[in-house]
Structures are given as C-alpha cells and as structure tokens.
C-alpha positions as CSV (number, residue, x, y, z in Angstrom):
1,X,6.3,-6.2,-3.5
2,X,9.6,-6.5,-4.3
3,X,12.5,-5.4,-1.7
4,X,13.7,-2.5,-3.9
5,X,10.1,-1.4,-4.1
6,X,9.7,-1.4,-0.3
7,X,13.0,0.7,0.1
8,X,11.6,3.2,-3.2
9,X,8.2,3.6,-1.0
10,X,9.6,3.8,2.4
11,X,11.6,7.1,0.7
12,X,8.7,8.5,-0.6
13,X,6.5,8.0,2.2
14,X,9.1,9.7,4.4
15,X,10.0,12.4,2.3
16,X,6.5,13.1,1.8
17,X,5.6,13.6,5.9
18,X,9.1,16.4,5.9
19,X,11.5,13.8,7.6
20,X,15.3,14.0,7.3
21,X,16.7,10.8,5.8
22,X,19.7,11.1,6.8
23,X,21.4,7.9,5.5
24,X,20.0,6.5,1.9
25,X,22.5,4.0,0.5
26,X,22.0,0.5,-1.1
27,X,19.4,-1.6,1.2
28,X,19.7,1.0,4.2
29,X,18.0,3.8,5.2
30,X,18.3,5.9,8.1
31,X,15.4,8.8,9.0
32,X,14.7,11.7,11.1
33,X,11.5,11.4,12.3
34,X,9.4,14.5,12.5
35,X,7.3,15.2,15.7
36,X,4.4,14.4,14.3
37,X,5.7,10.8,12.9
38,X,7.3,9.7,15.8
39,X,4.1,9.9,17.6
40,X,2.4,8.3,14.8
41,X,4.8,5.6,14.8
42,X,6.8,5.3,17.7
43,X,4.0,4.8,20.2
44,X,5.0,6.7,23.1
45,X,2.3,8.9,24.4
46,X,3.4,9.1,28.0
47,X,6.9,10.9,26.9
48,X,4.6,13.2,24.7
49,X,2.3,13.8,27.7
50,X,5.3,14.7,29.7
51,X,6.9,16.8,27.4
52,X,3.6,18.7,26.7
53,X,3.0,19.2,30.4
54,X,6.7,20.1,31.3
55,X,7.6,22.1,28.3
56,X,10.8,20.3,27.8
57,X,12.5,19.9,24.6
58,X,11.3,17.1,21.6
59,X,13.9,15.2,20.7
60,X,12.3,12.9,17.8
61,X,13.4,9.3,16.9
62,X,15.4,7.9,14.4
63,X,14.6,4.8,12.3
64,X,17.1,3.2,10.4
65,X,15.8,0.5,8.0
66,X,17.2,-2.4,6.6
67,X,15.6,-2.9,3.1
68,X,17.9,-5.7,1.5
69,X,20.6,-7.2,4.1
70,X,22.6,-8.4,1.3
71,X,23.1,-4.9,-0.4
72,X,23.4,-3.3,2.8
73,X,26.7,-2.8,4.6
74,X,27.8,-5.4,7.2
75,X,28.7,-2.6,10.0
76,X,24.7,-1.4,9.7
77,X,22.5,-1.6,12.7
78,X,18.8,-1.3,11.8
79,X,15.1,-2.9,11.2
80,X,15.0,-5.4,8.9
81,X,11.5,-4.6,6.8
82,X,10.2,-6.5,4.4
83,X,6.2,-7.5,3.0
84,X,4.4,-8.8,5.3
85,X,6.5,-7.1,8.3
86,X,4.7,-5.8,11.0
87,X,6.3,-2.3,10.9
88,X,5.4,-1.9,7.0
89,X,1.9,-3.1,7.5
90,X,1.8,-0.1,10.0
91,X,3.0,3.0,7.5
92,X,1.0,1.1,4.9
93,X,-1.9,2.1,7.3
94,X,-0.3,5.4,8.1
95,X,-0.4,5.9,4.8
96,X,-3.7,5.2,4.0
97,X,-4.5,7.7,7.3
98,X,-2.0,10.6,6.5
99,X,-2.5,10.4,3.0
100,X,-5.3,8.4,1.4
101,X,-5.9,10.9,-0.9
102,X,-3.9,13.4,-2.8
103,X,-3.9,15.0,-6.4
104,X,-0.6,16.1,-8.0
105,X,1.0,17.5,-11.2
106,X,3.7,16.4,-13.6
107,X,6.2,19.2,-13.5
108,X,7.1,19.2,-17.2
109,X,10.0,20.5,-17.9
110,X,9.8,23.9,-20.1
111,X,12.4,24.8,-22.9
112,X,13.2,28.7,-23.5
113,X,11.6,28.2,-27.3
114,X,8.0,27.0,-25.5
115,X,5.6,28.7,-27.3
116,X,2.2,26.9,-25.9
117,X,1.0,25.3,-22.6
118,X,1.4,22.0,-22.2
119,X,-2.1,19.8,-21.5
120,X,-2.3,17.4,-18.5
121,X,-4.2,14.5,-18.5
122,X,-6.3,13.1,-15.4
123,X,-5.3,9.9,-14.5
124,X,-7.1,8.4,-11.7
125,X,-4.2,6.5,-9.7
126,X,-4.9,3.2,-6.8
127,X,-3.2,1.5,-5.0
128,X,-4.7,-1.5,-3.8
129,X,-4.1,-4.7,-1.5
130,X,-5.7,-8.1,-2.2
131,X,-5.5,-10.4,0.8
132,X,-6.6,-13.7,-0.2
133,X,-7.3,-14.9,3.3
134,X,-7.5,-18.9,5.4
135,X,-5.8,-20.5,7.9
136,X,-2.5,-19.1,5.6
137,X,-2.8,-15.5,4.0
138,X,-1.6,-14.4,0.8
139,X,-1.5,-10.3,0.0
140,X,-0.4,-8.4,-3.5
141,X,0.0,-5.3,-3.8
142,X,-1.9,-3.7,-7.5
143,X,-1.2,-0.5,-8.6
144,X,-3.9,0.6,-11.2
145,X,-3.9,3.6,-13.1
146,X,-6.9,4.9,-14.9
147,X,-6.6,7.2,-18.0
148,X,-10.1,9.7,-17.2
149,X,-10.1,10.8,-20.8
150,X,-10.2,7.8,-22.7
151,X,-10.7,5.1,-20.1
152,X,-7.8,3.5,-20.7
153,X,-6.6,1.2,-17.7
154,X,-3.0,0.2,-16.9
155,X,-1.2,-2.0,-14.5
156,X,2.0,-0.9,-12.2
157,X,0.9,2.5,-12.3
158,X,3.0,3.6,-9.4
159,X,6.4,2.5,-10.8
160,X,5.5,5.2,-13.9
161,X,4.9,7.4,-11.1
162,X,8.1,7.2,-9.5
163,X,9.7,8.2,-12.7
164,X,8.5,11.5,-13.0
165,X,8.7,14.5,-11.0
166,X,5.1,15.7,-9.8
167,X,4.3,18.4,-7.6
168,X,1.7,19.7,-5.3
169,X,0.6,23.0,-7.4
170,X,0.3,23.0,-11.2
171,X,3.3,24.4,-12.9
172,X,3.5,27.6,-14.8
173,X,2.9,26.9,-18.8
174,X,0.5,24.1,-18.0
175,X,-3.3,23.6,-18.3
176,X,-5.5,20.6,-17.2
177,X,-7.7,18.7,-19.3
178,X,-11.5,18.0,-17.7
179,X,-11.9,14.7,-17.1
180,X,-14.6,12.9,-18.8
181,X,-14.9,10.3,-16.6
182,X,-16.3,11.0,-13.5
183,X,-13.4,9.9,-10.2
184,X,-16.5,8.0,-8.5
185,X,-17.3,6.7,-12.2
186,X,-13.3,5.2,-12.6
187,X,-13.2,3.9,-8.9
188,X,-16.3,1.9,-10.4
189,X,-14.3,0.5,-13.4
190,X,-11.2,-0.5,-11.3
191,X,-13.1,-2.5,-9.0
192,X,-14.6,-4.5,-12.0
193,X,-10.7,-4.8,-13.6
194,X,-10.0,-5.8,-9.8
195,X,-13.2,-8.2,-9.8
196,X,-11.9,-9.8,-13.0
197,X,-8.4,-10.6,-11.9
198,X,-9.7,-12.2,-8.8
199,X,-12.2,-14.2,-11.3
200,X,-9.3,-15.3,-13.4
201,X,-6.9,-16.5,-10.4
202,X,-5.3,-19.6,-9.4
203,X,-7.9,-20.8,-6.4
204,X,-6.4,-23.5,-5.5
205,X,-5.4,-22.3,-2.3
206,X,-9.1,-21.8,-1.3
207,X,-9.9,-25.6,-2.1
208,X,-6.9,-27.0,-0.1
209,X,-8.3,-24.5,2.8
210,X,-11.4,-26.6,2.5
211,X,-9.8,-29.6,2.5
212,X,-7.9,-29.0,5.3
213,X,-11.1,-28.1,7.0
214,X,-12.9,-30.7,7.0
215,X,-10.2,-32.8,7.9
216,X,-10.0,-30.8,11.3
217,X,-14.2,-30.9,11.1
218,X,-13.9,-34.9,10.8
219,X,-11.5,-35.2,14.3
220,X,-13.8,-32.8,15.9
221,X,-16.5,-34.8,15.4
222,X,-14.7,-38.4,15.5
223,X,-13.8,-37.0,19.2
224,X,-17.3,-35.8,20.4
225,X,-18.8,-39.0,18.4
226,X,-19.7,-40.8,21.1
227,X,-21.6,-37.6,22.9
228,X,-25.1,-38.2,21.9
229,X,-26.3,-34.1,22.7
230,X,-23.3,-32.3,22.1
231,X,-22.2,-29.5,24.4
232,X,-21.7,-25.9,23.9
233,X,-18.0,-26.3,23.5
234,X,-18.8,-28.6,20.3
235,X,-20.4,-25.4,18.2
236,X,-17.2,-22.9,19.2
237,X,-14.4,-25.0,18.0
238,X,-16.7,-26.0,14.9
239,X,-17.0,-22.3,14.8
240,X,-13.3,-21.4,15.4
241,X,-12.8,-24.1,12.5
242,X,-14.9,-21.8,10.4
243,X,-13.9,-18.6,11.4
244,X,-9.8,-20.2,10.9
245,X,-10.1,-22.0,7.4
246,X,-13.1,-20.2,5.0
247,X,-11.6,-18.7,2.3
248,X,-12.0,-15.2,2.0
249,X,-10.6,-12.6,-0.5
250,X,-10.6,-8.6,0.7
251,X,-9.8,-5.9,-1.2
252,X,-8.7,-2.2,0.7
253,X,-7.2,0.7,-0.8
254,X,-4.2,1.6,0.5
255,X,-4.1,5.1,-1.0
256,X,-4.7,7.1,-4.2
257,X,-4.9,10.3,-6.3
258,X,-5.4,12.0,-9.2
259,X,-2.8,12.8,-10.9
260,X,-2.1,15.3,-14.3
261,X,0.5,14.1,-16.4
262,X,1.6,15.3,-20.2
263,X,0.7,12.5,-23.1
264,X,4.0,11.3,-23.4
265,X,4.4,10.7,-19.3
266,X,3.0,6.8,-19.0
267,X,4.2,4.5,-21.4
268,X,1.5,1.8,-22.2
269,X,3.2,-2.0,-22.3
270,X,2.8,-4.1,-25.7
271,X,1.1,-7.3,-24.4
C-alpha cells in the first residue's frame, strides 16, 4: 500500500464517519474528529465518563496526519502514518468494525436527452490482508472485485472505486440487475483466486524461517546437551522457538460491499 493510497483511504474513511477535514493538501491531512471517533480512536474513556456525568461540553480531537513527509510542508506538525504503523493498523480495524459491510450505487450522471434507465451491475467488492507471518511479517493489501453477473474477477478493485462517485441510495433513472451469483457463492470464488495467489508465491521467506529455526533449535539443544532428563524450561523455549519461527500465512477481510455500477464503470486491464 503505497503512501498516496494510505492518504486516498485515510480521506475516505474519514469522510465516510462525518468528520471535518479541515486541512487536505499534498502528504497532510488535518481532521475533526466526531464524538463518536474520538472515542473510537483517541482512547480516553475517563474524560468521556466525566463529561457524561457532569454534563459539560465535548470538545472532540483533532488528528493531523502526515502521509508523505517529502510532499508535505516543512512548517507541518503531525503523525507520521504509513503501512504497517500502529495508528493505521487501528482504523484498518475500525474499519472493519464501523464498516465491514456496506452496499452502494454508482451515481451515473443523467443527460436531459435520457430516454431509458440505466442498468447497474452487482459487483461483489473485498478488501483483503495477507499476512505471511515468522519471526519477520510481511502484509499486502488485495483488493478484489467480483463481477456477480458473469463471474468475472478483477484485481485493484478499490482504485476503480475511488474513481467514481457512489452513493448510499440508488439514483433516480437507474435500475439494478439481479445478481446471478449468489454474495456467499462469490466470497467462495475469491477465497479460491486468494488460495491460488498464495499457491503461486515466492516462499522463500518461509524456508529461511525454518532455517533460521533450527539453527536456534540446534543451540538450544547444544546448551541443555549435557542434561540427560531435560527440565521443564527445555520444552517452553523449544516451544517459544515454534510459536516465534513457523511460517504461517492468514488471510482477514478488512472490509467489503456490494456495489452497482453502469457497464462502462470498471475498466478490465489487457494482460
């Protein structure tokens, strides 16, 4: 997730929960938290409490956010945030929490000699983390879209998104198309495409983990060696060792929808 992405998601997700953004220029951002975001995200509970109990007046937070230092101005004050950062991990997972769900329209836009509605087609929209997990942890973000009509699957699904205008309610002059794929039916098919790229990887990060394993195995034991019943200790760290360098890959949704778009919204890449 590239830098540009973070700051395109950070305005959505923002805009999204009804915050002012007060300040959105080149690698900065500066927000208005609501009420209800700053005590999802600013962990305070006893000034809450208190203001609950007293009656007082909120004053919200602000966050200011620096997405890319070297667009940003030098005068800026703010959080630097970037993938892997422990604030973005957190509205990842407010995301997936206030929103894990939704289902949205294209709002097409209508000229004055529009004679017929205009179809929308279900897309079935993910976006998904792979953590590829050892003693050193790799994440990428997927974003797969899902055509429910024809079955057709496509890749950066959200970056088509951010293109187009969409809306809560469907707009007048507009009709949806069933779907004839089932939503439970295409969650199925992305976790095969999902299953295949993580088939088709580079793995060599998972043998090096093992390496480095039973390197760390070999000094444990070179250093209880001369212990002819080994203690209890000996079976945690050789535990710990397991626990620290087993490869493991996990797959979560961060969030998704479905979402009704005209025919000519997502444009499919030549390969």
């Amino acid at each position: 997730m590239q830098q540009h992405e973070i700051h395109r998601f950070l305005e959505r997700y923002f805009i999204a929960n009804e915050c002012e953004i007060l300040e959105n220029a080149a690698g900065f951002m500066n927000i208005q938290l609501t009420i209800d975001l700053d005590k999802e995200l600013m962990n305070r509970p006893f000034y809450w409490h208190y203001l609950e109990k007293t009656g007082g007046t909120p004053n919200p937070a602000q966050l200011a956010f620096i997405t890319n230092p070297a667009q940003s101005r030098s005068d800026v004050k703010g959080e630097v945030i970037h993938f892997g950062s422990p604030r973005l991990h957190q509205i990842f997972q407010s995301t997936k929490k206030l929103a894990g769900f939704i289902r949205m329209y294209e709002q097409v836009k209508q000229t004055n000699f529009q004679q017929n509605s205009t179809p929308l087609h279900p897309w079935l929209g993910l976006n998904m983390k792979i953590s590829y997990q050892s003693d050193q942890t790799r994440d990428v973000i997927l974003s797969v879209g899902l055509n429910l009509i024809n079955g057709m699957i496509i890749d950066h699904f959200q970056d088509q998104l951010n293109r187009l205008n969409v809306t809560p309610k469907i707009p007048d002059f507009c009709f949806t198309l069933t779907p004839i794929i089932k939503p439970q039916s295409g969650i199925a098919r992305v976790k095969q495409t999902i299953q295949s790229i993580i088939d088709h990887d580079d793995h060599t990060w998972a043998i090096q983990a093992r390496e480095r394993w039973e390197q760390d195995l070999q000094l444990l034991d070179h250093f209880y060696e001369d212990i002819e019943e080994k203690p209890e200790s000996y079976e945690v760290e050789k535990q710990a060792l397991k626990d620290q360098y087993e490869p493991k890959v996990k797959v979560s949704v961060i969030n998704g929808g479905i979402f009704y778009l005209s025919q000519q919204a997502i444009h499919v890449r030549e390969n």
